[in-house]
N, CA, C and O atoms as a GROMACS GRO file, in nm:
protein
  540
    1UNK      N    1   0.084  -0.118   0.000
    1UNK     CA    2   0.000   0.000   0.000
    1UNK      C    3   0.089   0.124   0.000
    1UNK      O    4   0.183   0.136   0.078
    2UNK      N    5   0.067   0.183  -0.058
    2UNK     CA    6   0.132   0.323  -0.085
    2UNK      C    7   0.122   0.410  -0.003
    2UNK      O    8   0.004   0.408   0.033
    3UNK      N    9   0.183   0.501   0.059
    3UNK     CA   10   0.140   0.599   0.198
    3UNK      C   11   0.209   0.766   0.127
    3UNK      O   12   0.314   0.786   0.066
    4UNK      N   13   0.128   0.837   0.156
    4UNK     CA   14   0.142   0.982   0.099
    4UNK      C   15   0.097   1.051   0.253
    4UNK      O   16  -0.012   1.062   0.308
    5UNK      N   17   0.257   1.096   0.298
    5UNK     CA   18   0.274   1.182   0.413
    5UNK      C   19   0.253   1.356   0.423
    5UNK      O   20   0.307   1.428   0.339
    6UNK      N   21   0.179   1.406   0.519
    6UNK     CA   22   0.182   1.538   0.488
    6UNK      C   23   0.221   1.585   0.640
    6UNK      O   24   0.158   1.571   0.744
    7UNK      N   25   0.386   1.662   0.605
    7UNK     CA   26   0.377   1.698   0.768
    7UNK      C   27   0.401   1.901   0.767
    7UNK      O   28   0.426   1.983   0.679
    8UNK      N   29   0.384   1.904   0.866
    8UNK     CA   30   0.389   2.048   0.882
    8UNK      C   31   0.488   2.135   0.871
    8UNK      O   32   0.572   2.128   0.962
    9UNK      N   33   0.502   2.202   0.802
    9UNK     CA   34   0.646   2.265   0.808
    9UNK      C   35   0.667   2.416   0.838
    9UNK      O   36   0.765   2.478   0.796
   10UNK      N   37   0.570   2.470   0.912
   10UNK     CA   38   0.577   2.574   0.997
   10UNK      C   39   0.459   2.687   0.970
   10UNK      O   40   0.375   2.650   0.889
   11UNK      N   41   0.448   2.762   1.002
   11UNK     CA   42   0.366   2.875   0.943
   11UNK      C   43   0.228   2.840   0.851
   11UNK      O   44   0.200   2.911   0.754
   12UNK      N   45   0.140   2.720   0.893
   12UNK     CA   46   0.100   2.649   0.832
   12UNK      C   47   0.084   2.679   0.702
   12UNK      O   48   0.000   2.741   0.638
   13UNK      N   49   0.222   2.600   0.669
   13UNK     CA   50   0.246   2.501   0.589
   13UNK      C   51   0.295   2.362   0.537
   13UNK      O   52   0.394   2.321   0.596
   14UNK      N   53   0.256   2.301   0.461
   14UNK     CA   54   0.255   2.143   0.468
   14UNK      C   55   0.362   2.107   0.342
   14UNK      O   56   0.342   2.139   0.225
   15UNK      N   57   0.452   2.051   0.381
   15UNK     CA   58   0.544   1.933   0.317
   15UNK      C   59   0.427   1.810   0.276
   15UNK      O   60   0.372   1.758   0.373
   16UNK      N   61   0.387   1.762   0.145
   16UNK     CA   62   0.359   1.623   0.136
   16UNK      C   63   0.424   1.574   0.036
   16UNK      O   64   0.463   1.627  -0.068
   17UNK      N   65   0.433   1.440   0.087
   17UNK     CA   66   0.577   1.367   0.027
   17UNK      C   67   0.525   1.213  -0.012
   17UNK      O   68   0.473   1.140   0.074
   18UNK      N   69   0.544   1.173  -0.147
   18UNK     CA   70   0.523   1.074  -0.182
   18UNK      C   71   0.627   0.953  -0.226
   18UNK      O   72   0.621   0.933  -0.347
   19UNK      N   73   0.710   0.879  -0.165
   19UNK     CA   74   0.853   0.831  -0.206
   19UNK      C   75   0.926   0.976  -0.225
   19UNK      O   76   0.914   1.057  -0.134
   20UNK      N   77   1.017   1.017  -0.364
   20UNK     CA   78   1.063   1.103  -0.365
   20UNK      C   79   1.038   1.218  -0.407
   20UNK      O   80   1.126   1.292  -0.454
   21UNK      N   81   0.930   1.247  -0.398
   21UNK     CA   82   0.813   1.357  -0.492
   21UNK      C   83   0.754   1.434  -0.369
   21UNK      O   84   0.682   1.362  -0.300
   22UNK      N   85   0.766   1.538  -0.334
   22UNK     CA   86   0.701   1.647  -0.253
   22UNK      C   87   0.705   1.768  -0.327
   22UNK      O   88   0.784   1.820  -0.405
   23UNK      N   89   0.526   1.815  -0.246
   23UNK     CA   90   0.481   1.943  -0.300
   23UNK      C   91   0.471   1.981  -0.153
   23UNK      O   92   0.500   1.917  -0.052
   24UNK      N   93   0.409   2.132  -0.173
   24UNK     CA   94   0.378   2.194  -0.084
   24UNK      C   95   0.240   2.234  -0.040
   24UNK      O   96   0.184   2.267  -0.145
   25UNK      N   97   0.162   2.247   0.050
   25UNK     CA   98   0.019   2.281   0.047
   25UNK      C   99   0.051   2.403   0.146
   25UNK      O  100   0.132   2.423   0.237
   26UNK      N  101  -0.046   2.468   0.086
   26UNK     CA  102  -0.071   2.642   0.205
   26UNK      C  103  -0.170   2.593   0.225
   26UNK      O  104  -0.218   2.498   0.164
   27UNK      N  105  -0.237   2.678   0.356
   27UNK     CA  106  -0.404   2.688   0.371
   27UNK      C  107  -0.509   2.789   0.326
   27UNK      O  108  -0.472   2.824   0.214
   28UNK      N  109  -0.611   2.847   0.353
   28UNK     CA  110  -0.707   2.952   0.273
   28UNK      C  111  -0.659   3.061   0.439
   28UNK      O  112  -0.628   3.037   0.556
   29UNK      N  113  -0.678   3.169   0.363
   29UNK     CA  114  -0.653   3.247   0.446
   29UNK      C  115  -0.751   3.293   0.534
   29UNK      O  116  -0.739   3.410   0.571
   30UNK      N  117  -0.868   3.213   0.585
   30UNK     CA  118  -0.906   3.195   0.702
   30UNK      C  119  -0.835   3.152   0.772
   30UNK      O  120  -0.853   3.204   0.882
   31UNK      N  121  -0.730   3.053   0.776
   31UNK     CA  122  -0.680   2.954   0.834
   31UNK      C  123  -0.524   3.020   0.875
   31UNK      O  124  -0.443   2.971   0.955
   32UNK      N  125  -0.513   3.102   0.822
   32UNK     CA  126  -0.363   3.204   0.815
   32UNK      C  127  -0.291   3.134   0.727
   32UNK      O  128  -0.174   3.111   0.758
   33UNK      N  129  -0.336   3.092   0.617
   33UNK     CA  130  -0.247   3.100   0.492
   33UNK      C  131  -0.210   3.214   0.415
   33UNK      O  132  -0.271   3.319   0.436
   34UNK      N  133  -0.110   3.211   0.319
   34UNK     CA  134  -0.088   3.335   0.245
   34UNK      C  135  -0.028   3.281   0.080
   34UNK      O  136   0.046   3.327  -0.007
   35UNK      N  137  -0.111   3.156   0.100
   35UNK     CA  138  -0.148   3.225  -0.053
   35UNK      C  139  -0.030   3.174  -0.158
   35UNK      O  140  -0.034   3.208  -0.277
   36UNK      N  141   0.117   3.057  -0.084
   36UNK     CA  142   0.215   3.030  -0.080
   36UNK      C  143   0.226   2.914  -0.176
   36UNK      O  144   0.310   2.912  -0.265
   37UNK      N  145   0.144   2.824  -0.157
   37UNK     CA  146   0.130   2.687  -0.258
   37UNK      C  147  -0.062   2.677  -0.298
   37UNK      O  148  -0.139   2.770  -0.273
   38UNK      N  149  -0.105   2.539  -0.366
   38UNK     CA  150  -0.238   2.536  -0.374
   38UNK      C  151  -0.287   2.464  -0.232
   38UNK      O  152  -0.213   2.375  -0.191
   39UNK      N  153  -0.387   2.490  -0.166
   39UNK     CA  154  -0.485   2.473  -0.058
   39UNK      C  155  -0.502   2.308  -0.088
   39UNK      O  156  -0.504   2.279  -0.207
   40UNK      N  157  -0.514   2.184   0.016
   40UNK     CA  158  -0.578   2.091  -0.041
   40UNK      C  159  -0.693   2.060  -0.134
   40UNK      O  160  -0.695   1.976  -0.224
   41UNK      N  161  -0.802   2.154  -0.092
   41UNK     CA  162  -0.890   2.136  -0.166
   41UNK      C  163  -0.859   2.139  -0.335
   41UNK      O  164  -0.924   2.066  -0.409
   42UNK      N  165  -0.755   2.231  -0.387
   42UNK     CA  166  -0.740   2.278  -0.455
   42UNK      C  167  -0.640   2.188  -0.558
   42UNK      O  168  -0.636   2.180  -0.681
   43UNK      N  169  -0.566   2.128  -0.460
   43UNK     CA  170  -0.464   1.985  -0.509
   43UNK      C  171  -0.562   1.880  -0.560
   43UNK      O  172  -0.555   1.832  -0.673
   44UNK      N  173  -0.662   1.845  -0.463
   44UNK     CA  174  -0.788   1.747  -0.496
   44UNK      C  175  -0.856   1.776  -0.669
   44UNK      O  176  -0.857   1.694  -0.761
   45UNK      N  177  -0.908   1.921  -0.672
   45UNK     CA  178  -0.912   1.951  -0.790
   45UNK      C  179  -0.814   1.905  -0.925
   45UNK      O  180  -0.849   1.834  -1.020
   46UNK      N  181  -0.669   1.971  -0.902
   46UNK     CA  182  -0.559   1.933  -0.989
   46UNK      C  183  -0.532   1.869  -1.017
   46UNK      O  184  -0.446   1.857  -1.104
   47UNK      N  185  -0.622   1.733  -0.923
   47UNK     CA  186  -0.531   1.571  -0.981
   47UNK      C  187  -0.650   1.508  -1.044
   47UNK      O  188  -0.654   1.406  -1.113
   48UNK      N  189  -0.749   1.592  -1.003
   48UNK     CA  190  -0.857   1.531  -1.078
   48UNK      C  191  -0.866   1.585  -1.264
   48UNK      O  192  -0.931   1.532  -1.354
   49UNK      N  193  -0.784   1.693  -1.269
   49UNK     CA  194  -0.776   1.804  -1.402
   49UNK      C  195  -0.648   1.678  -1.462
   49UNK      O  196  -0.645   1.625  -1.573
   50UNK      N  197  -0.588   1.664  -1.391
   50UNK     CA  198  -0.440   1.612  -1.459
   50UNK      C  199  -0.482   1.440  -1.453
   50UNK      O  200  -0.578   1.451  -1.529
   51UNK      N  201  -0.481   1.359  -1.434
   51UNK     CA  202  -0.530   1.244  -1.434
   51UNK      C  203  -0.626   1.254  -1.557
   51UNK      O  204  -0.569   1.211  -1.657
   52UNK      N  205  -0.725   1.289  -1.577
   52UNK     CA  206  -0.810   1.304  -1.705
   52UNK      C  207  -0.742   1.320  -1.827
   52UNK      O  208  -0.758   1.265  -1.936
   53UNK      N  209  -0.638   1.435  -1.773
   53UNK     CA  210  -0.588   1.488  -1.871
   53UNK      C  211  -0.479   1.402  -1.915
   53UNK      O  212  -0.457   1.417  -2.035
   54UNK      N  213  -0.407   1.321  -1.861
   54UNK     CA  214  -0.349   1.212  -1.859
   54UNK      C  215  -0.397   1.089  -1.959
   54UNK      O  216  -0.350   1.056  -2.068
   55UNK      N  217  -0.535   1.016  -1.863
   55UNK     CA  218  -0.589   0.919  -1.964
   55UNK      C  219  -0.632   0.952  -2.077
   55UNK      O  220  -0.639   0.859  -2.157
   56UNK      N  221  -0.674   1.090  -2.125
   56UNK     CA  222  -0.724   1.097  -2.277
   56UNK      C  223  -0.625   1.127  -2.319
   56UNK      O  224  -0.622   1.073  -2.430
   57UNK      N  225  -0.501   1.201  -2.298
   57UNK     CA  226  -0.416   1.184  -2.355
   57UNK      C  227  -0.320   1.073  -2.414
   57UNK      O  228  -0.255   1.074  -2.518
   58UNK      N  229  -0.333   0.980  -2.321
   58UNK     CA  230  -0.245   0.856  -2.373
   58UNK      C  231  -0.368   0.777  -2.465
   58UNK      O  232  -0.328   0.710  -2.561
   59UNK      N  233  -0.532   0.781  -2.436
   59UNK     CA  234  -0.566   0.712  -2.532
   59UNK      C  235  -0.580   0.811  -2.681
   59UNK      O  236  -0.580   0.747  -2.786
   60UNK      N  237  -0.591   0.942  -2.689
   60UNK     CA  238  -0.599   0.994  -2.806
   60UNK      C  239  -0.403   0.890  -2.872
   60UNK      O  240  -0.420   0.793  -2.946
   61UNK      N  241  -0.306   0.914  -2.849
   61UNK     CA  242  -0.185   0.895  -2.857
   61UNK      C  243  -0.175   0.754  -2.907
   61UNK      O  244  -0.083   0.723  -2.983
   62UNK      N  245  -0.295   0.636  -2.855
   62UNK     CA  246  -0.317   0.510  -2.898
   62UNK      C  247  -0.376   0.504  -2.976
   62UNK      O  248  -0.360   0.401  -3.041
   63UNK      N  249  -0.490   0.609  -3.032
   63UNK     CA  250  -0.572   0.605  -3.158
   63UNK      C  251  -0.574   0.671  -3.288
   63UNK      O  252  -0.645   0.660  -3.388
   64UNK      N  253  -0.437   0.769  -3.246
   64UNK     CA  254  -0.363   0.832  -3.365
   64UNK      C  255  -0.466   0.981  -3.354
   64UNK      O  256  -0.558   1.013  -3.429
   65UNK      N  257  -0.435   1.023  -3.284
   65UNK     CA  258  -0.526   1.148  -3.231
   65UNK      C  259  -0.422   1.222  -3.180
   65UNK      O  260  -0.341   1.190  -3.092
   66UNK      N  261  -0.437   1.379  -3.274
   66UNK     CA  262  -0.340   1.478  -3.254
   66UNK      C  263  -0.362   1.521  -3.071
   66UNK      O  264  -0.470   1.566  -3.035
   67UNK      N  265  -0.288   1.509  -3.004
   67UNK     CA  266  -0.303   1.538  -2.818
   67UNK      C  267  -0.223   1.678  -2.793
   67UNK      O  268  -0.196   1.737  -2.688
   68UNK      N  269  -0.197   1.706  -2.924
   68UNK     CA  270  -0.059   1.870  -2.895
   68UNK      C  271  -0.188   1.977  -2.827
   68UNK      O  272  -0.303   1.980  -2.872
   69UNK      N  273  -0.132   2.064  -2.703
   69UNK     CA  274  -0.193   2.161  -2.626
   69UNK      C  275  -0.347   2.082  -2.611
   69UNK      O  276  -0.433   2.150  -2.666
   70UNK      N  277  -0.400   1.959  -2.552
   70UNK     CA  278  -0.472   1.914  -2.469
   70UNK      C  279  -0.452   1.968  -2.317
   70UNK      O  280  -0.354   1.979  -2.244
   71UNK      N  281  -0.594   1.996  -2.304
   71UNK     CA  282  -0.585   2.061  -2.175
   71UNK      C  283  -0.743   2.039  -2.133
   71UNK      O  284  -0.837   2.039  -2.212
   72UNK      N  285  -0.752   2.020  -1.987
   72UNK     CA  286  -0.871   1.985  -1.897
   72UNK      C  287  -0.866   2.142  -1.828
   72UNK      O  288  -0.768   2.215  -1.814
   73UNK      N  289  -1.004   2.166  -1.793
   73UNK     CA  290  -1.049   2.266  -1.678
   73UNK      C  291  -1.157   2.196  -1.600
   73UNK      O  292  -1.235   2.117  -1.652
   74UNK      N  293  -1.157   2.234  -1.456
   74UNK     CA  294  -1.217   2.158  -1.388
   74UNK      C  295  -1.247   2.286  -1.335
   74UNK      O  296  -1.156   2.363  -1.307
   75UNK      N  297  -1.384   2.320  -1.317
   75UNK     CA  298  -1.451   2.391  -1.201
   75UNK      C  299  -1.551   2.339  -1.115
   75UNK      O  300  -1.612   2.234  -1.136
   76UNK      N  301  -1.569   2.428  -1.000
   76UNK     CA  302  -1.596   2.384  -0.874
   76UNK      C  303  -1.660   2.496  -0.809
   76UNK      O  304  -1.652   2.611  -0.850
   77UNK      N  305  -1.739   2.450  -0.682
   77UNK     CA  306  -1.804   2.498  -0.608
   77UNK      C  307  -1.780   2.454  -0.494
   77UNK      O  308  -1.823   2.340  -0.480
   78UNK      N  309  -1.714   2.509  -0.374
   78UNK     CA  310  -1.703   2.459  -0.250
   78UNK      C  311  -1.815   2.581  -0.125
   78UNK      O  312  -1.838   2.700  -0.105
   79UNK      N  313  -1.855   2.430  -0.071
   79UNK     CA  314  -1.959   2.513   0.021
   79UNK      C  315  -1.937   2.507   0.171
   79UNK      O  316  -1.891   2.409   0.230
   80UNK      N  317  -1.958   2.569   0.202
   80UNK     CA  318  -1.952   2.598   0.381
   80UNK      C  319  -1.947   2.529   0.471
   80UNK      O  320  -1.847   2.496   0.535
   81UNK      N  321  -2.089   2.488   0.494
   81UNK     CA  322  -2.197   2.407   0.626
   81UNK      C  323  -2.240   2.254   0.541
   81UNK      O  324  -2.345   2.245   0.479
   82UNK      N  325  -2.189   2.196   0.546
   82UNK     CA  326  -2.064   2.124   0.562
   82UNK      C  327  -1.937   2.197   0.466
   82UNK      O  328  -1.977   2.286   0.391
   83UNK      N  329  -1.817   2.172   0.465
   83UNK     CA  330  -1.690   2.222   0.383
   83UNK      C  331  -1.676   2.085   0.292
   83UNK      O  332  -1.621   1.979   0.321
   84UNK      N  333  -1.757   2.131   0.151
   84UNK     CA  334  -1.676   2.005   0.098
   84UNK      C  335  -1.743   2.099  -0.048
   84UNK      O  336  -1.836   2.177  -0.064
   85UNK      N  337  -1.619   2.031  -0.152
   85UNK     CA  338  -1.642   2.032  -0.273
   85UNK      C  339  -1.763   2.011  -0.389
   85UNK      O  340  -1.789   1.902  -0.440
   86UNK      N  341  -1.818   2.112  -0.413
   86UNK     CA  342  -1.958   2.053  -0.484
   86UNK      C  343  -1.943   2.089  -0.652
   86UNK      O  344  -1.835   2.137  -0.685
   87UNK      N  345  -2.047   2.066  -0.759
   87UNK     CA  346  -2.039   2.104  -0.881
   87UNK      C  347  -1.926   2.085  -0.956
   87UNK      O  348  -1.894   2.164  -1.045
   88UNK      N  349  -1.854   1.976  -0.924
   88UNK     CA  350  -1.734   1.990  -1.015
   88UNK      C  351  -1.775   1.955  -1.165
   88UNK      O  352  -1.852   1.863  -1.193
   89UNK      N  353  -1.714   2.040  -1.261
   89UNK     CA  354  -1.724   1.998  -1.418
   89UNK      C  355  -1.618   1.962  -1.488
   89UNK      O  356  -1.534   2.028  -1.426
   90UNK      N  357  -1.555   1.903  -1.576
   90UNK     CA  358  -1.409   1.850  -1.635
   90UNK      C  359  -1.462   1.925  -1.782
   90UNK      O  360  -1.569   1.891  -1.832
   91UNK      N  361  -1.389   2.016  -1.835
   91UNK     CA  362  -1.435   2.021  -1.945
   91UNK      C  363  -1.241   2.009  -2.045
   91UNK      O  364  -1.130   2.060  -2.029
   92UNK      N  365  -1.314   1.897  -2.155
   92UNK     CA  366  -1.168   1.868  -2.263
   92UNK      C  367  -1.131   1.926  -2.364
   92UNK      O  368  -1.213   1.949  -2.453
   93UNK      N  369  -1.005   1.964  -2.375
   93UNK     CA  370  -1.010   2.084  -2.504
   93UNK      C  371  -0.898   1.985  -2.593
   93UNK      O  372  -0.790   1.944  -2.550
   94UNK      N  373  -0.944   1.965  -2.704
   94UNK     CA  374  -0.843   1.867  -2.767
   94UNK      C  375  -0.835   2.005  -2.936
   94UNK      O  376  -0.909   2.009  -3.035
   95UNK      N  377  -0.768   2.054  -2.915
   95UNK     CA  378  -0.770   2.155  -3.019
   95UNK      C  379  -0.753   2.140  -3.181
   95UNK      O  380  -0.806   2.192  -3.279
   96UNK      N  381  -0.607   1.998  -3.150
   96UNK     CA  382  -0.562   1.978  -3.269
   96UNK      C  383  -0.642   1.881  -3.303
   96UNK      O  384  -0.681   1.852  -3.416
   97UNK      N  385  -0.672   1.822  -3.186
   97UNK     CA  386  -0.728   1.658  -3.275
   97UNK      C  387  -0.860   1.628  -3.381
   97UNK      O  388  -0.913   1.734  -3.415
   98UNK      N  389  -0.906   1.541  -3.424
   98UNK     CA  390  -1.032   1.501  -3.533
   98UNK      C  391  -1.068   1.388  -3.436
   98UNK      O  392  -1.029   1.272  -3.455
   99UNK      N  393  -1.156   1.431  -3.313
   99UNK     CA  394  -1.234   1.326  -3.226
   99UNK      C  395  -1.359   1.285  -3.290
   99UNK      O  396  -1.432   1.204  -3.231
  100UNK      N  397  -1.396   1.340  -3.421
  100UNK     CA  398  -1.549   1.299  -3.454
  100UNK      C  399  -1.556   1.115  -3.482
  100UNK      O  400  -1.469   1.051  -3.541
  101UNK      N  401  -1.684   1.060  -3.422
  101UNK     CA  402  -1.694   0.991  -3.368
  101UNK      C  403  -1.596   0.912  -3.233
  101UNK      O  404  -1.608   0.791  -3.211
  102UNK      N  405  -1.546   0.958  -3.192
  102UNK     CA  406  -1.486   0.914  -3.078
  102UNK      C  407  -1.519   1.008  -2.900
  102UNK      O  408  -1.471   1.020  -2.787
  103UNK      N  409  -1.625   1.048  -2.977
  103UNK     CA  410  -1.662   1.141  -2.842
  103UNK      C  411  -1.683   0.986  -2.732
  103UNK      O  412  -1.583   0.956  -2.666
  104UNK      N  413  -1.757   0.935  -2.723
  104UNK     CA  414  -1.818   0.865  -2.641
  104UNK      C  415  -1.676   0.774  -2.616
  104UNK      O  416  -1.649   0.757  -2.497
  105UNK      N  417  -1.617   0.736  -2.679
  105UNK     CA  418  -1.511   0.645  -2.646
  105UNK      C  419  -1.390   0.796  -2.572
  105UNK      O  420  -1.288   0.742  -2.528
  106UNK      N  421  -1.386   0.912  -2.558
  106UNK     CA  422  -1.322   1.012  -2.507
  106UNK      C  423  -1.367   0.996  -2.326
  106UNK      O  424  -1.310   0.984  -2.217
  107UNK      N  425  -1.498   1.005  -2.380
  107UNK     CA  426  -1.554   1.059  -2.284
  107UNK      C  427  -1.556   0.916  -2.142
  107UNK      O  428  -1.550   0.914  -2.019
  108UNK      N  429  -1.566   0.823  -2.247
  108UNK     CA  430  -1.509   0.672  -2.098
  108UNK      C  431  -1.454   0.664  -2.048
  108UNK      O  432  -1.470   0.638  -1.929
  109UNK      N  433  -1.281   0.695  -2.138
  109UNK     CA  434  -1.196   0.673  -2.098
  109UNK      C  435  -1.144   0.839  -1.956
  109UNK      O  436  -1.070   0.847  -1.858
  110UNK      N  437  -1.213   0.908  -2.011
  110UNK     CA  438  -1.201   1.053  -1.892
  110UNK      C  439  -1.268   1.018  -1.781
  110UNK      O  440  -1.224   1.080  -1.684
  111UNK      N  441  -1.392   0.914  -1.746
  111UNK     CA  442  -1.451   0.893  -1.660
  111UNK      C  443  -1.396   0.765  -1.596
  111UNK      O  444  -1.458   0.732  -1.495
  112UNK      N  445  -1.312   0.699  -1.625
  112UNK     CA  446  -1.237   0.598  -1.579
  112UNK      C  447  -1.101   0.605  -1.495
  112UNK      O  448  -1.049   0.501  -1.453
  113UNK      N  449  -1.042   0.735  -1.471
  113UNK     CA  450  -0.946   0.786  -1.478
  113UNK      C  451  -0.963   0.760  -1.311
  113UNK      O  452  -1.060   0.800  -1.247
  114UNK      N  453  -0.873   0.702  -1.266
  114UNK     CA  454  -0.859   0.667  -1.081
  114UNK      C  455  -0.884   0.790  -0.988
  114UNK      O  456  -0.883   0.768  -0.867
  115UNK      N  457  -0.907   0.927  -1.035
  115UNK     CA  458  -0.918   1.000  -0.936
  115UNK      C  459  -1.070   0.998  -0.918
  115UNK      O  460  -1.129   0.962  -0.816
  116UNK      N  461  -1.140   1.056  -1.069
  116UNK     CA  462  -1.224   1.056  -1.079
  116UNK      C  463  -1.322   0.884  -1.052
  116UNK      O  464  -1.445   0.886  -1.048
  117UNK      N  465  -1.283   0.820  -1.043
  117UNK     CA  466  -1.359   0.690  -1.001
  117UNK      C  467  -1.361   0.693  -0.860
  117UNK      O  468  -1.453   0.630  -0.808
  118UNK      N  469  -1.284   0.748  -0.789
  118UNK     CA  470  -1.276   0.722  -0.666
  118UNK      C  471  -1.356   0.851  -0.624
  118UNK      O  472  -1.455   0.814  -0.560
  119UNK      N  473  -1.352   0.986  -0.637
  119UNK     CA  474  -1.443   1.047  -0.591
  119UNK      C  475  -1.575   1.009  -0.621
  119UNK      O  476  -1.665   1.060  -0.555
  120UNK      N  477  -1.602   0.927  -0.709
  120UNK     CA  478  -1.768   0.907  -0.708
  120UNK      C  479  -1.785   0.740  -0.657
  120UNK      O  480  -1.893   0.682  -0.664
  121UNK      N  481  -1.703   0.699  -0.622
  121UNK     CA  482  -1.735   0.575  -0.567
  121UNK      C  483  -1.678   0.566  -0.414
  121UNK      O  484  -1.739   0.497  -0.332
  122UNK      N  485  -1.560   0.636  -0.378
  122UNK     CA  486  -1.537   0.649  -0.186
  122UNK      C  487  -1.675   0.604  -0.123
  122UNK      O  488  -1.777   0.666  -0.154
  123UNK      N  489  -1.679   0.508  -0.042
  123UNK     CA  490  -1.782   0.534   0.050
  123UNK      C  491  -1.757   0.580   0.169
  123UNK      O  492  -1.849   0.609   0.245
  124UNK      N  493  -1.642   0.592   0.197
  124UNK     CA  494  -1.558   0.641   0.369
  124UNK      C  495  -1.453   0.628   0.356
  124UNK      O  496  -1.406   0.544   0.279
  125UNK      N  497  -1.376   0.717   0.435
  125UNK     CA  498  -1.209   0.676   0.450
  125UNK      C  499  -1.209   0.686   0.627
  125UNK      O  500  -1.279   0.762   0.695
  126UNK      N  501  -1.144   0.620   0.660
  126UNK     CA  502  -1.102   0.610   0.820
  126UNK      C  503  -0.988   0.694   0.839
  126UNK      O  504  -0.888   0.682   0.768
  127UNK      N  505  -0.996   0.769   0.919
  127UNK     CA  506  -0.955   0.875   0.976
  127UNK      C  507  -0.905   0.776   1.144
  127UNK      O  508  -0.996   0.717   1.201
  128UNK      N  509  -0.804   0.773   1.186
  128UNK     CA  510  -0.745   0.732   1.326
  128UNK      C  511  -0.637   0.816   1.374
  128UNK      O  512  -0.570   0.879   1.292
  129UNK      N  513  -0.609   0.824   1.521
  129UNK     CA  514  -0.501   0.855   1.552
  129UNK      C  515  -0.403   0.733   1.582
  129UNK      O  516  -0.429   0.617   1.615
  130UNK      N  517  -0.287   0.794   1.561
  130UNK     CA  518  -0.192   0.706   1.609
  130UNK      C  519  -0.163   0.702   1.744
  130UNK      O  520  -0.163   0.803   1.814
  131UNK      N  521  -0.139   0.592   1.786
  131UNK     CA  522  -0.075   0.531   1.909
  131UNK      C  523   0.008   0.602   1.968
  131UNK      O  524   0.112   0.582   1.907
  132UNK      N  525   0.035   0.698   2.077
  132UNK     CA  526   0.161   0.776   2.143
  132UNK      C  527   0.235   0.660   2.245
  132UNK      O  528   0.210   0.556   2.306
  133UNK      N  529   0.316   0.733   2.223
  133UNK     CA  530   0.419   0.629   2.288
  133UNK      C  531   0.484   0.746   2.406
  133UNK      O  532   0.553   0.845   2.382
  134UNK      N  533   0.436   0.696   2.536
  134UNK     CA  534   0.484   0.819   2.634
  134UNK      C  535   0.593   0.735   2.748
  134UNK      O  536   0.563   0.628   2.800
  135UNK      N  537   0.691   0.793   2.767
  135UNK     CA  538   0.817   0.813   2.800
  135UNK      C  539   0.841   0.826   2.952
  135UNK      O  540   0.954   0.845   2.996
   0.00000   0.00000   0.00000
């Protein structure tokens, strides 16, 4: 199982580190962020934009489909009472390519894409503390 660490690195802000791959997360400036890296929520978004953008890219690339300046936008609506992400839309811009008839075979393979499967299929994640070990 794969483990993706996020620890604090002062002034809240967050180090997360995946094997040898770390980004940075700020918070919203309710929270006394400033604005320094993208907000989680906002990472959640990006991997959902890039993952899409990913799988149609490698299948346009398998079907002989121009993929030059492919690009995803993902917008969103985040709400309050509860804080969670609502309205998200993926929209695909394939500029160069000739997708006619391949919309529907585009459009599978964008909805198959592991981020996006998992936000609409999560039923819970467990949340625990760890064990202290006192001295």
């Amino acid at each position: 199982m794969a483990t993706i660490t996020a620890k604090h690195a002062g002034d809240m802000l967050f180090d997360v580190t995946v094997g040898k791959h770390t980004i940075q997360m700020d918070v919203p400036d309710s929270m006394h962020g400033k604005d320094r890296a993208m907000t989680p929520p906002q990472v959640t978004i990006a991997s959902l934009a890039g993952c899409i953008a990913a799988f149609v890219t490698n299948y346009c690339r398998n079907a002989g489909i121009d993929a030059t300046d492919l690009s995803v936008d993902v917008s969103f609506d985040k709400t309050e009472q509860p804080s969670c992400l609502t309205n998200m839309k993926a929209t695909i811009h394939i500029p160069h390519g000739d997708i006619a008839g391949r919309e529907n075979a585009i459009l599978k393979v964008a909805n198959s894409c592991p981020v996006h499967y998992t936000l609409c299929h999560t039923d819970s994640i467990a949340i625990a503390l760890a064990e202290q070990v006192v001295l």
